[in-house]
Backbone as CSV, one residue per row, in Angstrom:
resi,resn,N_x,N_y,N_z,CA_x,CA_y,CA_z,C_x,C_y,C_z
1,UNK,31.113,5.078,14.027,30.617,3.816,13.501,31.808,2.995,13.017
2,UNK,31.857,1.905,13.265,33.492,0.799,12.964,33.263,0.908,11.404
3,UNK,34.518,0.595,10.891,34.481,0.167,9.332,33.571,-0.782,8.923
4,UNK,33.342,-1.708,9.818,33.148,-3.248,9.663,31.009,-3.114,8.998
5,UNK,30.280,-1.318,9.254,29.420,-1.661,9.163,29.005,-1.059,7.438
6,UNK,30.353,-0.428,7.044,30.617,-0.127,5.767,30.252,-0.784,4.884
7,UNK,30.666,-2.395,4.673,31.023,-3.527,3.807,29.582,-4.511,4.284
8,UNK,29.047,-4.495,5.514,28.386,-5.138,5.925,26.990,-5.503,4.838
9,UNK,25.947,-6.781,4.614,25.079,-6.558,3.988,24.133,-7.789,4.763
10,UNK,23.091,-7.562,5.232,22.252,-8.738,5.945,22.011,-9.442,4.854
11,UNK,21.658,-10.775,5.075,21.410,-11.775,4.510,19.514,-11.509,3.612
12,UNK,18.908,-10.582,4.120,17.712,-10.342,3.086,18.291,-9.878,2.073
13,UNK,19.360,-8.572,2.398,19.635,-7.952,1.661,20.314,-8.837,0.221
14,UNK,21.145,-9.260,0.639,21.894,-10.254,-0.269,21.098,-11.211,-1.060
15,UNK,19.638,-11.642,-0.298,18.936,-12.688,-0.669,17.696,-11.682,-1.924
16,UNK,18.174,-10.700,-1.877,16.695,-9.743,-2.649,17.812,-9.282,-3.782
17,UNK,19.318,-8.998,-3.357,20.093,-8.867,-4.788,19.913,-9.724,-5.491
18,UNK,20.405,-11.268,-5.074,20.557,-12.465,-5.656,19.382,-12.642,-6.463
19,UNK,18.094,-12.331,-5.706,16.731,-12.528,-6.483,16.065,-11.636,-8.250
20,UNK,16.887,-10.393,-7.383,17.282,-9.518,-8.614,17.880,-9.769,-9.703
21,UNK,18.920,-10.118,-9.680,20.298,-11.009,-10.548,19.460,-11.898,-11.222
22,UNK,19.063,-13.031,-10.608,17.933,-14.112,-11.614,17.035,-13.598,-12.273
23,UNK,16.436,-12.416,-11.850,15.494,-12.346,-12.709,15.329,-10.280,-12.404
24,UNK,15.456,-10.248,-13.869,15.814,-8.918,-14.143,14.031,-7.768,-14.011
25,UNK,13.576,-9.144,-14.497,12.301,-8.765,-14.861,11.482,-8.213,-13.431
26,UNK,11.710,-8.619,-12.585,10.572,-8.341,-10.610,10.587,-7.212,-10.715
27,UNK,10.994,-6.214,-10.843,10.878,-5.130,-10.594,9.633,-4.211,-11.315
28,UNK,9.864,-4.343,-12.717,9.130,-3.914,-13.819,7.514,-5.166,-13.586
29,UNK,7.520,-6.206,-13.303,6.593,-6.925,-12.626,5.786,-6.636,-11.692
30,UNK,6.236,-6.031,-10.726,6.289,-5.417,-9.150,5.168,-4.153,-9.598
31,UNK,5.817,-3.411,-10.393,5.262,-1.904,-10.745,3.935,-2.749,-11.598
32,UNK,3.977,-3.532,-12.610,2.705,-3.193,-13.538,1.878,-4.604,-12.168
33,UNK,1.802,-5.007,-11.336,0.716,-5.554,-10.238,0.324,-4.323,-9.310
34,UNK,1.456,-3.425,-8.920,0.592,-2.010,-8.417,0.084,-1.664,-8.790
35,UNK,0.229,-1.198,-10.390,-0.588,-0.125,-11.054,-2.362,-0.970,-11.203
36,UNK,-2.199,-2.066,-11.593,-3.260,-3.179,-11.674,-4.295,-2.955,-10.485
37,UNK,-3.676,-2.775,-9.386,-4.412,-2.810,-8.354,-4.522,-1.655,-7.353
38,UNK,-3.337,-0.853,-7.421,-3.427,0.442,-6.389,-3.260,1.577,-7.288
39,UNK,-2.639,2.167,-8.238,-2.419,3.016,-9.298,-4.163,3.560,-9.958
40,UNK,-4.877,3.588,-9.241,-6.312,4.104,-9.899,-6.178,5.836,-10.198
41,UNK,-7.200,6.237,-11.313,-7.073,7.567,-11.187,-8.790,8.040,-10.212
42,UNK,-8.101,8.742,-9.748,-9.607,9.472,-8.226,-10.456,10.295,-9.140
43,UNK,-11.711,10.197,-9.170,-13.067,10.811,-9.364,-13.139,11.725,-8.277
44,UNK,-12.545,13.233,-7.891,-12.754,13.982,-6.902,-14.126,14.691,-6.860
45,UNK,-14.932,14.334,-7.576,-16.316,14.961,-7.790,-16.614,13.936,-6.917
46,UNK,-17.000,12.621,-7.221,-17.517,11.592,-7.461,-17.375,11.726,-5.649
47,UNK,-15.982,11.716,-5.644,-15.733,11.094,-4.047,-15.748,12.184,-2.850
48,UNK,-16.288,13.769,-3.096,-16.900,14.462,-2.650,-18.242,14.158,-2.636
49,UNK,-18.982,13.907,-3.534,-20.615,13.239,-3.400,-20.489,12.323,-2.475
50,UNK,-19.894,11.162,-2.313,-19.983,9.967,-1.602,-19.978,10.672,-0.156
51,UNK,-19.000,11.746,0.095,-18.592,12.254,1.347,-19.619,13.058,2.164
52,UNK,-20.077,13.320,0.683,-21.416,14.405,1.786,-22.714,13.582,1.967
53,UNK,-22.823,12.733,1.183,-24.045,11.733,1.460,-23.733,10.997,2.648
54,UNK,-22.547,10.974,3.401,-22.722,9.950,4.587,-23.352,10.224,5.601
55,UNK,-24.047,9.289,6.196,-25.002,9.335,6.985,-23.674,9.029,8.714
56,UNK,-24.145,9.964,9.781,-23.420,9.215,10.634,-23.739,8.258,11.399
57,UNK,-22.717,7.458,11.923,-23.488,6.479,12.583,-23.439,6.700,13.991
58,UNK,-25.052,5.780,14.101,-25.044,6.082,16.047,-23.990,5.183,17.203
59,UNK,-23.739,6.266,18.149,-23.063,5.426,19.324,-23.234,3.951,19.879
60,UNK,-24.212,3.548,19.517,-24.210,2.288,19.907,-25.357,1.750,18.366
61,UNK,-24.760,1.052,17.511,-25.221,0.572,16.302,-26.290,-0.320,16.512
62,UNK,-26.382,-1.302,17.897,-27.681,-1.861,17.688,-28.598,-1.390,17.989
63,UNK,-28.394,-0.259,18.705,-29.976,0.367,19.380,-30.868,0.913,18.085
64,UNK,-31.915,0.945,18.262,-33.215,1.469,17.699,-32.930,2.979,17.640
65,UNK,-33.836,3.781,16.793,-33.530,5.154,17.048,-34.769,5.483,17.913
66,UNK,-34.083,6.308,18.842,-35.224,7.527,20.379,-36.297,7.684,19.173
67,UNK,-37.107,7.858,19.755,-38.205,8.895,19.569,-38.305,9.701,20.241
């Protein structure tokens, strides 16, 4: 690999330091909007019930059911 890819930094890269640098705070921001929204704690009871109650569905959803 040349030296040249040592030192190298793409321009996101540089553009997400720089963004960093202004504002110290994105990161710690970043984490408490995950936790807000993806960070849940799982009901493994709960979401075993849901699992066994599913009904499957038929091969073709609009048809009527055979008799």
């Amino acid at each position: 690999m040349p030296l040249f890819w040592k030192h190298y930094k793409s321009d996101v890269t540089n553009f997400i330091d720089e963004l960093k640098a202004k504002k110290p705070t994105l990161e710690a921001e970043q984490r408490a909007g995950r936790a807000l929204l993806w960070d849940k704690a799982v009901d493994r009871a709960a979401q075993a019930d849901y699992r066994a109650a599913r009904i499957a569905q038929q091969p073709y959803v609009y048809q009527t059911e055979a008799k």
